[in-house]
SERO-4910 file (N, C-alpha, C, O; in steps of 0.05 Angstrom, whole numbers):
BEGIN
 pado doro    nc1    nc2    nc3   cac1   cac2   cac3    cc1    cc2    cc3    oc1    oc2    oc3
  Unk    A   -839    491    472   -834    474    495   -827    446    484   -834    434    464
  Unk    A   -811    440    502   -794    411    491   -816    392    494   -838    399    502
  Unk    A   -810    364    486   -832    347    498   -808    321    516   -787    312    508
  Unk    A   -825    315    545   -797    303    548   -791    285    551   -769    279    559
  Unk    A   -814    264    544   -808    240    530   -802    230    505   -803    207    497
  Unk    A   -794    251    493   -779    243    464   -742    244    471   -730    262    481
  Unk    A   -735    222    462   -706    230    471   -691    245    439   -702    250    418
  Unk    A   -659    251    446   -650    270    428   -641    243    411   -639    220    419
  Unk    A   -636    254    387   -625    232    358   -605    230    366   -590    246    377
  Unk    A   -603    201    358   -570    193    372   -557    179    339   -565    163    322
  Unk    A   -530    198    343   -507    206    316   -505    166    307   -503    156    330
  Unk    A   -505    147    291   -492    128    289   -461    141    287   -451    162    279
  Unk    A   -451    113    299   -417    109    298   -405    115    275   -417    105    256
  Unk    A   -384    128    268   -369    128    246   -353    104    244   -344     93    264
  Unk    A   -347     93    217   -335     62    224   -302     69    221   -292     83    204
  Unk    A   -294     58    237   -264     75    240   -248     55    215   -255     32    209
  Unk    A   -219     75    199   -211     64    194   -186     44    194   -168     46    210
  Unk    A   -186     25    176   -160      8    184   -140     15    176   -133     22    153
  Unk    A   -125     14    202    -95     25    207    -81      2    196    -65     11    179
  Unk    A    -79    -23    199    -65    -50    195    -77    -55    163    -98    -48    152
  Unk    A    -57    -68    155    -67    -65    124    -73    -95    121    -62   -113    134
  Unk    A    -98   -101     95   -115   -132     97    -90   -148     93    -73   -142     77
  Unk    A    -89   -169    109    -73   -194    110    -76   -210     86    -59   -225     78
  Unk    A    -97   -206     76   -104   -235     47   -118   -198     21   -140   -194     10
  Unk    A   -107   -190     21   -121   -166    -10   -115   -189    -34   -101   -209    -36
  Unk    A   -139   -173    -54   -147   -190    -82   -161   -200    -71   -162   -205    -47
  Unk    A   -186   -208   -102   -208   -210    -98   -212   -241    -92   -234   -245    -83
  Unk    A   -198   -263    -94   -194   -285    -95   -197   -292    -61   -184   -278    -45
  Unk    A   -211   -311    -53   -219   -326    -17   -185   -340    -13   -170   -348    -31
  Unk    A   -181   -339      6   -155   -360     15   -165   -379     12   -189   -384     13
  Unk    A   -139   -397      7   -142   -430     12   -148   -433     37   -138   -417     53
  Unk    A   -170   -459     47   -186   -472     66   -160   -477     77   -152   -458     92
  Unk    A   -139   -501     75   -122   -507     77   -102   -500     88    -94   -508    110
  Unk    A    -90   -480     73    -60   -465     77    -71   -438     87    -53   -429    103
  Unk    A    -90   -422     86   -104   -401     84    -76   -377     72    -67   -356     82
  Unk    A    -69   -390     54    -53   -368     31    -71   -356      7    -89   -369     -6
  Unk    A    -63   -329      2    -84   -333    -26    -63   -327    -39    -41   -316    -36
  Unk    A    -86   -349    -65    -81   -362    -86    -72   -341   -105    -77   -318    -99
  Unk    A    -60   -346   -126    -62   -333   -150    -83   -339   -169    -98   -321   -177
  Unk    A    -87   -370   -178   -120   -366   -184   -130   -396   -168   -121   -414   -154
  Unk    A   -156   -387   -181   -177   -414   -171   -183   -425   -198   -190   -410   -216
  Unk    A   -179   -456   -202   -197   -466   -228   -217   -481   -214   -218   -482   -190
  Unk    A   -235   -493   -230   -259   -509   -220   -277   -521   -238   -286   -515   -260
  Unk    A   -279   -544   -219   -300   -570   -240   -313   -574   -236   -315   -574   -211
  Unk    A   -338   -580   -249   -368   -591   -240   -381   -616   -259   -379   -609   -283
  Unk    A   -388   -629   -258   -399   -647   -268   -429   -643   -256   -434   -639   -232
  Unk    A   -449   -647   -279   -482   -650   -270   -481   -671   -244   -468   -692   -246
  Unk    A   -493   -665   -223   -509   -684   -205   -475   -687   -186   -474   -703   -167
  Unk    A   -455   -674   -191   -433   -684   -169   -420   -661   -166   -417   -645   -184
  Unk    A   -410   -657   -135   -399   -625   -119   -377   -622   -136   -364   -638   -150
  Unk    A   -377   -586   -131   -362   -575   -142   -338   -573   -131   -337   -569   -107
  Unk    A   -314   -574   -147   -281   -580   -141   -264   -559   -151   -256   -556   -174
  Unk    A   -257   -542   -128   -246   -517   -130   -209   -521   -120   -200   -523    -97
  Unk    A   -196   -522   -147   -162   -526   -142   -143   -502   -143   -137   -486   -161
  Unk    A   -135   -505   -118   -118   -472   -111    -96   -475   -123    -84   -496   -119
  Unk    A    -85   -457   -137    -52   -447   -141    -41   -427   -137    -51   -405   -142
  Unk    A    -16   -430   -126      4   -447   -133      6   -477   -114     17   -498   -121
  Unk    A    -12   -469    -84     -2   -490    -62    -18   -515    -71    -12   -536    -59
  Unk    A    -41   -517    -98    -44   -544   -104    -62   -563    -89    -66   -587    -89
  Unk    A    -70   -540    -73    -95   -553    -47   -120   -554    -62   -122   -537    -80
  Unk    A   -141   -572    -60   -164   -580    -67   -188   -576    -47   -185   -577    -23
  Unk    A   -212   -571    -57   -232   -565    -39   -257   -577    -57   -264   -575    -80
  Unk    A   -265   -589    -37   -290   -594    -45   -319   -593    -30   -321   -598     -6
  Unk    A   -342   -584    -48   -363   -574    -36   -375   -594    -23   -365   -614    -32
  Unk    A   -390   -600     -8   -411   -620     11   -425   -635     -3   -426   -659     -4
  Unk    A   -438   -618    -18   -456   -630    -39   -458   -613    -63   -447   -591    -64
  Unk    A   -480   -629    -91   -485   -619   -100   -495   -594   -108   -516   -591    -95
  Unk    A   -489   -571   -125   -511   -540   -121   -538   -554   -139   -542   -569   -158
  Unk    A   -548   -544   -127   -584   -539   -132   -584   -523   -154   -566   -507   -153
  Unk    A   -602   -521   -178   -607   -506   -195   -630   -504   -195   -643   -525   -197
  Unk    A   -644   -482   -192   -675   -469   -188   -676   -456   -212   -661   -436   -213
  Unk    A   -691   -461   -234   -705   -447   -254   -732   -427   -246   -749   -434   -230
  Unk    A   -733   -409   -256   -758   -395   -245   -769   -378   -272   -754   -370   -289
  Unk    A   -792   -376   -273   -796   -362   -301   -799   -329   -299   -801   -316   -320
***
């Protein structure tokens, strides 16, 4: 005998696939800016001042808000 407050298992969704192919492929983020991607990213940091990420070829610059935090932990 059933019990009939248990309900039946419900299937999760299969995630469908993409028909349209990715607009930005490679592993590299678009430029903020132009939102082209880049061929590469270089980047600067100096202790105690944000980090400065320069896109090429378009030559656009980004810079972080602030400083990164460095957490040592043993």
């Amino acid at each position: 005998m059933r019990d009939a407050h248990t309900a039946p298992p419900v299937l999760a969704e299969v995630p469908r696939c993409r028909t349209e192919p990715d607009p930005h492929p490679g592993p590299l983020p678009v430029c903020p800016q132009c939102a082209e991607t880049p061929q590469r990213i270089s980047w600067r940091q100096r202790p105690g001042e944000p980090v400065v990420l320069a896109f090429d070829p378009c030559g656009h610059r980004w810079t972080s808000p602030a400083p990164p935090v460095l957490a040592v932990t043993p």
